[in-house]
LUMNUPA-745335 format. One record per residue (C-alpha): residue number from 1; x negated, y, z negated. Coordinates in Angstrom, 3 decimals, always signed. Each point is the difference from the previous one (the first is absolute). Layout:
 pos       xx       yy       zz
 NUM        X        Y        Z
...
***
This chain:
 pos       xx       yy       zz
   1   +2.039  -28.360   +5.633
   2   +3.026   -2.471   -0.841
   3   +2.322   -0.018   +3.758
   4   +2.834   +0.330   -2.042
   5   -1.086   +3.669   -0.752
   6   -0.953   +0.851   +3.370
   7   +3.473   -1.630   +1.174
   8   +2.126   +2.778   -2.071
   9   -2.744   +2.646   +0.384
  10   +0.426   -0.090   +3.564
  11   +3.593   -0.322   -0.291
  12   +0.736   +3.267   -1.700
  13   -2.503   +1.801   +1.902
  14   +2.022   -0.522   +3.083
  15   +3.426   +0.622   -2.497
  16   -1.791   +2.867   -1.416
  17   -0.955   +1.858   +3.477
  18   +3.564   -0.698   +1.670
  19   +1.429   +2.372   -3.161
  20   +0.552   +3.141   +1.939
  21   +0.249   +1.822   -3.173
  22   -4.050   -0.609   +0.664
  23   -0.073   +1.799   +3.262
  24   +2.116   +2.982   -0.608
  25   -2.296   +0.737   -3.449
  26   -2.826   -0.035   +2.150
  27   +1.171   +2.017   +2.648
  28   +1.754   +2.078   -2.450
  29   -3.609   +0.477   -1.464
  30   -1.478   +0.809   +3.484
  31   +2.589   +2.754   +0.601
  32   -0.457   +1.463   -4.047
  33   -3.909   +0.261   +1.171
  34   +0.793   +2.207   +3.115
  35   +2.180   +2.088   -2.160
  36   -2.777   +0.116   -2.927
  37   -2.605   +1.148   +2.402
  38   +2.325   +2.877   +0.681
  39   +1.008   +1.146   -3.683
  40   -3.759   -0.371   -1.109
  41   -0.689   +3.055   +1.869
  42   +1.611   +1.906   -3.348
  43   -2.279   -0.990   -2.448
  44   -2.498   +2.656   -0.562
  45   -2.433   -2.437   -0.275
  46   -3.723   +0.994   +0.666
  47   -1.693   -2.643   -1.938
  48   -3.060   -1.550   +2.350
  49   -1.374   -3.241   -0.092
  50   -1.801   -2.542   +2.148
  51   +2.990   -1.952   +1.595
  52   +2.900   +2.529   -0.687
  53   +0.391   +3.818   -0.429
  54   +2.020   +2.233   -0.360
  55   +3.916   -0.704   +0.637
  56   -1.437   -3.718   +0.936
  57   -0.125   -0.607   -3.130
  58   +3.815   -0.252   -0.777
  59   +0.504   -1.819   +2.698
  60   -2.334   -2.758   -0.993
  61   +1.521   +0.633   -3.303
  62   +3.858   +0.019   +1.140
  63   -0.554   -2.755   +2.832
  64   -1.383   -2.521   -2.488
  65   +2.511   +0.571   -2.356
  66   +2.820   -0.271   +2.635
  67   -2.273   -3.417   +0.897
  68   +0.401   -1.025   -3.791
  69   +3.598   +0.665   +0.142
  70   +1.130   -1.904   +2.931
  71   -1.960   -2.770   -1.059
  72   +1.769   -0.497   -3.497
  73   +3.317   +0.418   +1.926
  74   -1.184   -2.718   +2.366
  75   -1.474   -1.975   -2.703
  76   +3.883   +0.462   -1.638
  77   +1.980   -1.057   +3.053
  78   -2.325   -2.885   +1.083
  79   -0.156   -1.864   -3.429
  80   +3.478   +0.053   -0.318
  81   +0.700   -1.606   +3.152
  82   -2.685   -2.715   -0.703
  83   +0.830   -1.214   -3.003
  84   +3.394   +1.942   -1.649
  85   +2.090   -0.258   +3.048
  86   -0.868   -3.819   +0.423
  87   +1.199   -0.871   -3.397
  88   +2.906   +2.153   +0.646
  89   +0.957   -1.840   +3.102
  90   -1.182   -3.871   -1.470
  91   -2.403   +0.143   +2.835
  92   -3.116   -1.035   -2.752
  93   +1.768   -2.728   -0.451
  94   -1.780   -1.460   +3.298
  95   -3.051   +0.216   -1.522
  96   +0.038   -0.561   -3.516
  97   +2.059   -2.841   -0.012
  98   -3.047   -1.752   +1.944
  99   -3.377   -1.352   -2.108
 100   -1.031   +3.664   +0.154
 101   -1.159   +2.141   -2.564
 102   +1.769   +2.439   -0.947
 103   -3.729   +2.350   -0.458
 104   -0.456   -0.921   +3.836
 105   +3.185   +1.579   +0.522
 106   -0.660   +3.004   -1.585
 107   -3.980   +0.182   +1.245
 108   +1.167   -0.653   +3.748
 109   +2.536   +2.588   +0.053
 110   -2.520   +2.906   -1.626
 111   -2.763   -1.295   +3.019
 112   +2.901   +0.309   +2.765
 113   +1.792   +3.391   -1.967
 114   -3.771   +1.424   +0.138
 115   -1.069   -0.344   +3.298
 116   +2.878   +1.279   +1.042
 117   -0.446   +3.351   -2.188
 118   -3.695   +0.135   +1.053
 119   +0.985   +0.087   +3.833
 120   +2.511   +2.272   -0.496
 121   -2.474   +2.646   -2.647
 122   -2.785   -0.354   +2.736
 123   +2.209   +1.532   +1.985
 124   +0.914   +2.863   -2.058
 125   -3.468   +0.318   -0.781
 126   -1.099   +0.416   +3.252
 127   +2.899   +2.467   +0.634
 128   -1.502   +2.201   -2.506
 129   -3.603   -0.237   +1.169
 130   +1.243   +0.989   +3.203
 131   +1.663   +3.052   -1.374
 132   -3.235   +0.784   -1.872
 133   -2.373   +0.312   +3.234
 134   +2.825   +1.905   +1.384
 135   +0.393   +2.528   -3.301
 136   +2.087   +2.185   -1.113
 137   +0.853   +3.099   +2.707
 138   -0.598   +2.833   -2.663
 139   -0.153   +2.706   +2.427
 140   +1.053   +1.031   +3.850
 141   -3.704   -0.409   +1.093
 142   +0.170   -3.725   -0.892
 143   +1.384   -2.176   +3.006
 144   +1.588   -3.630   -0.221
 145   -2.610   -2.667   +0.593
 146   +1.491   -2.231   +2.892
 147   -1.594   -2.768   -0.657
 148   +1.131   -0.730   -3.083
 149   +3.518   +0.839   +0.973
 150   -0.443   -2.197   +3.391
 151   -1.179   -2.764   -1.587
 152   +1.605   +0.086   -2.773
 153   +3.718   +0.081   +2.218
 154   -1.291   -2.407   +2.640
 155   -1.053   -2.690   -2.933
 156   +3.919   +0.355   -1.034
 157   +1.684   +0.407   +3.001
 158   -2.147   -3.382   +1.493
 159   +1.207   -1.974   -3.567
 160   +3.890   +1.106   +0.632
 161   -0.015   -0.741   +3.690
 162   -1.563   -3.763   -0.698
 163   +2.582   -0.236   -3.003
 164   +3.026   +0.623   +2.397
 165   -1.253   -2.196   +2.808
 166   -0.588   -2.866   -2.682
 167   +3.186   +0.374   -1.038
 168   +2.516   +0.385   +3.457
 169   -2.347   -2.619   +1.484
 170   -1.119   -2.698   -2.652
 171   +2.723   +0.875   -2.908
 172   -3.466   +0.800   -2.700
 173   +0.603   +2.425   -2.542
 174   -0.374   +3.694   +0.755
 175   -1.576   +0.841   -3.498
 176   -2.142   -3.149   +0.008
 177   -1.461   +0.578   +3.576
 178   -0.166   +4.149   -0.239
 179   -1.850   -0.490   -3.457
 180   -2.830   -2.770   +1.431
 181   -0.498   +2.174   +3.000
 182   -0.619   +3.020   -1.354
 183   -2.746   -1.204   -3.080
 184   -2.539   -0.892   +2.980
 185   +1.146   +2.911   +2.249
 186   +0.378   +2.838   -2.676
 187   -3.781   -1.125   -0.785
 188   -1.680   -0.159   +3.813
 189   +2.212   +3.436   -0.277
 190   -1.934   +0.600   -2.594
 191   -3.891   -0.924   +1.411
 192   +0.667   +2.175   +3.068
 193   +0.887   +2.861   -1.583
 194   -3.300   -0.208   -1.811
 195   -1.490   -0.067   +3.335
 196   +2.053   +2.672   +1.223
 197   -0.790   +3.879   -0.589
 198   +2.618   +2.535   -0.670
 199   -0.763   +0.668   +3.699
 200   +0.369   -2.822   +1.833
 201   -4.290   -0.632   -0.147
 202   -1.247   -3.041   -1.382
 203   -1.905   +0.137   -3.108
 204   -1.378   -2.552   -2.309
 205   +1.682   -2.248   -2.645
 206   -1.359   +1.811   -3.256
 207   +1.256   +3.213   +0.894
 208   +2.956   -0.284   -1.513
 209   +0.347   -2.896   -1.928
 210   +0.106   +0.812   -3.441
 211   -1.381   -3.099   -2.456
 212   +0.790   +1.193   -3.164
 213   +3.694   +0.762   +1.582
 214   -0.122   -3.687   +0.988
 215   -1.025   -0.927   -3.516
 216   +2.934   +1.520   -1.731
 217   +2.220   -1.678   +2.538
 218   -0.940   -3.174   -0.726
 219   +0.258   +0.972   -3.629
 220   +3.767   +0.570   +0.162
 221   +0.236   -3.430   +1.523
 222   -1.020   -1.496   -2.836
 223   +2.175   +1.973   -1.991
 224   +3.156   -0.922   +2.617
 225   -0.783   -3.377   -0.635
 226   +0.132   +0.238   -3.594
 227   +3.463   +1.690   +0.562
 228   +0.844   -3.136   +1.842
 229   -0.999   -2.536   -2.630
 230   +2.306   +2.252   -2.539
 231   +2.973   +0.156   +2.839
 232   -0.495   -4.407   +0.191
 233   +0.039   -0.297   -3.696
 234   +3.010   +2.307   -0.612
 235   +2.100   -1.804   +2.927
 236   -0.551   -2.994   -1.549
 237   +2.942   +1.153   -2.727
 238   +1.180   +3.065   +1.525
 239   +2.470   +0.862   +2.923
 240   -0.771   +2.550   +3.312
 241   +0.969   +3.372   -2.353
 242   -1.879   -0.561   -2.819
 243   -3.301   -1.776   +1.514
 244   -0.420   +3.553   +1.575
 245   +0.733   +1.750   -2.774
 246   -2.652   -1.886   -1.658
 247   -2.670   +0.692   +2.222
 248   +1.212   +3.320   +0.537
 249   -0.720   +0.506   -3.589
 250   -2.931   -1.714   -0.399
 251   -1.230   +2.264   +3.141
 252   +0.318   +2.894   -2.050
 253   -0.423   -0.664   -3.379
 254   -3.906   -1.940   +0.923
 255   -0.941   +3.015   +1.804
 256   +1.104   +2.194   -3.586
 257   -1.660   -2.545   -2.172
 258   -3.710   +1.929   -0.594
 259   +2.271   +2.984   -0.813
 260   +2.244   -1.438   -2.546
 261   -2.208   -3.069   -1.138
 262   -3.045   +0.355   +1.116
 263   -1.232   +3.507   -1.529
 264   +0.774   -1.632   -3.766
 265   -2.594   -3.232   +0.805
 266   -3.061   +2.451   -0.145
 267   -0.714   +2.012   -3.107
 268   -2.984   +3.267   +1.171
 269   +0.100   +3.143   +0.682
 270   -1.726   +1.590   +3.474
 271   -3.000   +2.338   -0.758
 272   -0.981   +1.717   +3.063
 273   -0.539   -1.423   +3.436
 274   -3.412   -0.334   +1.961
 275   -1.188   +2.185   +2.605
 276   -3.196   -1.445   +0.723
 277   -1.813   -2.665   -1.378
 278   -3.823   +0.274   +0.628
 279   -3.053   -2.181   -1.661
 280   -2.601   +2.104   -1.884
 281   -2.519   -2.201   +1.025
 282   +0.791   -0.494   +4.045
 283   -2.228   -3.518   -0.346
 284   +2.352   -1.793   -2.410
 285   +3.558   +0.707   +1.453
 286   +1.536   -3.298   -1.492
 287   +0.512   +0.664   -4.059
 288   -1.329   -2.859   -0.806
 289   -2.611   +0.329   -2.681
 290   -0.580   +1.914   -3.271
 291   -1.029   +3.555   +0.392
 292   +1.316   +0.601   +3.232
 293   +2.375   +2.860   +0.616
 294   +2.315   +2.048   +2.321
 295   +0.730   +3.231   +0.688
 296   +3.870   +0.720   -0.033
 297   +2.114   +2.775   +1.394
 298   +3.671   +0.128   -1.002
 299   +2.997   +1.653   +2.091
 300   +1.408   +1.951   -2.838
 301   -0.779   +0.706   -3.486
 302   +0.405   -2.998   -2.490
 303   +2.820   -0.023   -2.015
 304   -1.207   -0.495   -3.092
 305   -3.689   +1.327   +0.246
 306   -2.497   -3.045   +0.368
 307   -2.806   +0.629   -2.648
 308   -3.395   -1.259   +0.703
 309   +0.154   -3.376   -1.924
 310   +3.075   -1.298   +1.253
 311   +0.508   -3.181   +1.497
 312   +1.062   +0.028   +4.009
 313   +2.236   -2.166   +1.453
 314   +1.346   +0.404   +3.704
 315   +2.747   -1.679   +2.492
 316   +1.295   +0.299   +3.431
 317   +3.427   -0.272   -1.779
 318   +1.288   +3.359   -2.283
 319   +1.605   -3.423   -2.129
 320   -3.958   -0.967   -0.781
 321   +0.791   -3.295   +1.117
 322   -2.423   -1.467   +1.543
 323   -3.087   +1.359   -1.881
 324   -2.896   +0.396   +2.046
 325   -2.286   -1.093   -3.400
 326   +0.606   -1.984   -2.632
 327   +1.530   +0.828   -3.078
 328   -2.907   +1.345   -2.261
 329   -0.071   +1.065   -4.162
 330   -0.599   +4.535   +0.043
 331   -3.594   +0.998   +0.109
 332   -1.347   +0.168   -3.862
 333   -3.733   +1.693   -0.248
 334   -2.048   +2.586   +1.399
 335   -0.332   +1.043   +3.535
 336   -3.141   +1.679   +0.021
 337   -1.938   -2.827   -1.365
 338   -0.365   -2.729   +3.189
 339   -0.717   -2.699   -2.785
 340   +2.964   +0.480   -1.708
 341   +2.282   +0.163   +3.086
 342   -1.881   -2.845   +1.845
 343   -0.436   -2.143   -3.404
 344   +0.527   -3.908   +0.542
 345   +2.454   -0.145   -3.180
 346   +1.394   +2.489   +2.265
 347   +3.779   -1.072   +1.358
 348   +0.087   +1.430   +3.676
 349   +2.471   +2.539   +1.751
 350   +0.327   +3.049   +1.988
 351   -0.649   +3.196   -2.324
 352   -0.228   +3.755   +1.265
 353   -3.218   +1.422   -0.526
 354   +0.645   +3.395   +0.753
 355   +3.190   +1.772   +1.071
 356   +0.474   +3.800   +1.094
 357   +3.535   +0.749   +1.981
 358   +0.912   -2.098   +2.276
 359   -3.758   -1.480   +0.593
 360   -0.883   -2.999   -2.432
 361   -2.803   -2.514   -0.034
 362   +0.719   -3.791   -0.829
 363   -2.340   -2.664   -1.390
 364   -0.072   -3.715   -0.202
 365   -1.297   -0.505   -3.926
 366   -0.916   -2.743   -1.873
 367   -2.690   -3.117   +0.014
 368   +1.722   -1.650   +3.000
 369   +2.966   +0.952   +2.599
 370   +3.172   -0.390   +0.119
 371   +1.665   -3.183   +0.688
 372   +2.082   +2.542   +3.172
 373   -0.546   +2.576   +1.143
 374   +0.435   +1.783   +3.801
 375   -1.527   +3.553   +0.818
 376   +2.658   +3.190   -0.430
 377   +1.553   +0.900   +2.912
 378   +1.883   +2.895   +1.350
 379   +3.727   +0.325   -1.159
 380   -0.547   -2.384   -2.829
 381   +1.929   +0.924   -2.888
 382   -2.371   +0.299   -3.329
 383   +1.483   -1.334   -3.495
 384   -1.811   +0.640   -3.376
 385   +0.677   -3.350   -0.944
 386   +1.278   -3.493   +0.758
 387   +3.186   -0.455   +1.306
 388   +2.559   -1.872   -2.360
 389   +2.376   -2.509   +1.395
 390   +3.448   -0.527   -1.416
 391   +0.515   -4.100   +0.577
 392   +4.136   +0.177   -0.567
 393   +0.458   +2.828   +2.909
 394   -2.840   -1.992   +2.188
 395   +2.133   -3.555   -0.070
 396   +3.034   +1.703   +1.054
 397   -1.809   +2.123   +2.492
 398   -1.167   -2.985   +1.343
 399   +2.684   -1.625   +0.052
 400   +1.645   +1.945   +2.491
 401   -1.159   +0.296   +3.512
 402   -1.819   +3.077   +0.253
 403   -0.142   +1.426   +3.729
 404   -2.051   +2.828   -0.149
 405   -2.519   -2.412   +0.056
 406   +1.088   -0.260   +4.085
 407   +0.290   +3.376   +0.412
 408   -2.891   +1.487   +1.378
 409   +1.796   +3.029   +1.463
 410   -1.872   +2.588   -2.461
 411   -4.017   -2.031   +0.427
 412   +0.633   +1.034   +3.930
 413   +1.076   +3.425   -0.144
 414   -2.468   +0.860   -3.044
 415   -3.200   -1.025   +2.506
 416   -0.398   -3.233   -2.731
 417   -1.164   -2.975   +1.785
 418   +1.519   -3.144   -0.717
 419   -2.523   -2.319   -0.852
 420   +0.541   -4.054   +1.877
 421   -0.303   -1.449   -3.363
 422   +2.941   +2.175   -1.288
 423   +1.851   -1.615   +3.031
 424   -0.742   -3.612   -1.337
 425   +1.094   +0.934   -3.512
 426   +3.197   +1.475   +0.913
 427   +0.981   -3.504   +2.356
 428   -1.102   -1.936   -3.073
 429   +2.288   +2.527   -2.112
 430   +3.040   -1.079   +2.411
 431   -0.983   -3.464   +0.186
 432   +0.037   -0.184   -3.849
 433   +3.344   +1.546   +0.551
 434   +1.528   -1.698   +2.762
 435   -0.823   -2.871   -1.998
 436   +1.943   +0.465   -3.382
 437   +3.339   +1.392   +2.079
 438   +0.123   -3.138   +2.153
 439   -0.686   -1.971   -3.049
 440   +2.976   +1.889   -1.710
 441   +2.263   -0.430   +3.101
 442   -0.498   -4.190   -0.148
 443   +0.948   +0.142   -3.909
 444   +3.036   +1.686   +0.694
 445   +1.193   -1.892   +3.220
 446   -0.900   -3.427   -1.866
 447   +2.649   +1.146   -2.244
 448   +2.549   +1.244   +2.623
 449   +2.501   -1.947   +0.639
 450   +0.483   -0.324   +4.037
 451   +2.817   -2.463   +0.360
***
């Protein structure tokens, strides 16, 4: 990577982590998670699942939302004081008046304004996983678990009492000290308590550690990130106010965008969803040739009545979007005859063969398979035909950032596993992201006038 870049990147790290606007957000956050883990206690919540139950639930909810929060505040503050404040105060003018780029400029101060915002969301990350062994005391039998408390204080108290001495003895900066100790002590903080029972025994590392927990943490990272790119760009042209504004807004409005966009890009209407998804024939479980079938079970009555005849489409989504099979012509000819059904002039799809209630049978028809296909599964949403996408509402859907693709909040507490692969799309997602915003952020500041 060009030195130049590294230069300013490491430059406004150290700039960014002496803000103490930086510190205080993440303490602040720290403090808003002990009084979460109180107020959760009022939810009425008794939904169980394999990581979180009950009145856990809004605090993974609430926690990681107060997380998200901070973080665009951070993201806000920081930016500004990269990039707006130096133009303010001519000090650019050091750099940009050398043979430099004015795209290294902008590219150096995003690395140095990010790792800065990931030390400091690790941090509030790790407050909240903390808070999540320890749970949410919903009645007088439940006790507080030490550990978590103890460790969770002495990581804190440690970082605070090596700020100060740094500071009266060596004149280093309280913020920029307090924040480096406590990333590597809030996490050993962190890998004991895992260790540690609520009783002071010693148990082993899986016992509590929660992966898919872990996975939507690092998902809002990416999506803090992406916050960051948008905070770079709008400092670029933008003063301290108004960059937060900015990402303020963007904050809320991409977490409203499936609501208000997105539910106009996909044109179906939900059937019935699937109960249980069984093969008739327990040797060919995969769908994939003519003739083979599956016996379906739906959670409620289908809205309208499915007809035996009727072409069967399904998706994990209640938009039908992503199809599990390919889009497919409806079924024309006679069930009862296998040639006609199984015919090579045939065009293939998923047809219901026989349908009584709630209980239907599906078959693959046609002279060959279908181009895709995956087997029903339980909760899928069925669709009587293909789903229609609208491309105007799609390009401006897309065009915004969307993070609900980050939030993974309602996979955890709805027992969904979060698949690794859906962890690599969603960095490529923010990548793709982080990626037009800084690209946006070097048109506009090779248009701003800094002298």
């Amino acid at each position: 990577m060009n030195l130049r870049v590294l230069a300013i990147a490491r430059n406004t790290f150290i700039e960014s982590l002496r803000q103490p606007v930086l510190l205080m957000l993440v303490l602040a956050n720290g403090i808003l998670t002990i009084l979460i883990t109180w107020m959760s206690a009022f939810s009425l919540a008794d939904i169980e699942t394999a990581e979180v139950q009950g009145d856990n639930k809004v605090l993974l909810d609430v926690g990681l939302s107060t997380v998200f929060g901070c973080g665009a505040l951070i993201a806000g503050f920081i930016a500004t004081a990269a990039i707006s404040r130096e133009i303010e105060n001519k000090t650019i003018l050091t750099i940009v008046s050398k043979p430099i780029s004015r795209w290294i400029v902008v590219f150096g101060k995003f690395l140095g304004v990010s790792g800065a915002i990931l030390i400091a969301t690790v941090i509030m990350l790790t407050f909240l996983l903390m808070a999540v062994r320890h749970g949410v005391m919903s009645t007088a039998a439940d006790s507080v678990d030490m550990p978590v408390v103890v460790y969770a204080l002495g990581a804190v108290f440690i970082a605070a009492i090596g700020g100060a001495w740094g500071n009266f003895f060596y004149r280093w900066n309280f913020p920029q000290v307090m924040t480096l100790l406590l990333l590597p002590l809030i996490l050993i903080a962190y890998v004991a308590m895992l260790f540690t029972h609520k009783d002071w025994k010693f148990q082993g590392l899986i016992v509590d550690l929660k992966p898919q927990i872990l996975t939507a943490c690092a998902c809002l990272s990416m999506a803090v990130l992406v916050l960051t790119s948008i905070a770079i760009a709008a400092s670029t042209r933008l003063g301290q106010v108004m960059t937060i504004v900015v990402c303020m807004g963007v904050f809320v409005l991409s977490l409203m965008s499936n609501y208000f966009v997105g539910r106009e890009v996909f044109v179906n209407q939900v059937v019935a969803e699937i109960e249980k998804a069984t093969p008739t024939d327990p040797g060919k479980p995969r769908l994939e040739s003519p003739g083979e079938s599956f016996d379906i079970e739906l959670k409620n009555a289908p809205k309208p009545t499915i007809k035996v005849g009727d072409s069967f489409f399904y998706s994990p989504s209640p938009t039908g979007f992503p199809m599990m099979t390919a889009s497919f012509p409806p079924f024309k000819g006679n069930l009862q005859k296998g040639e006609t059904f199984l015919g090579a002039d045939i065009p293939p799809g998923l047809v219901v063969t026989h349908a009584e209630g709630q209980k239907l049978t599906i078959r693959m028809v046609g002279g060959k398979p279908l181009e895709r296909v995956a087997p029903p599964q339980p909760d899928d949403f069925v669709f009587l035909q293909p789903t229609r996408i609208r491309p105007f509402w799609l390009a401006v859907w897309g065009a915004f950032p969307n993070m609900q693709s980050f939030w993974m909040v309602d996979a955890v507490s709805q027992n969904r596993p979060i698949p690794s692969v859906y962890l690599l799309l969603a960095a490529g997602y923010a990548f793709c992201q982080i990626t037009v915003f800084l690209s946006l952020a070097i048109v506009l500041f090779e248009g701003r006038d800094v002298g």
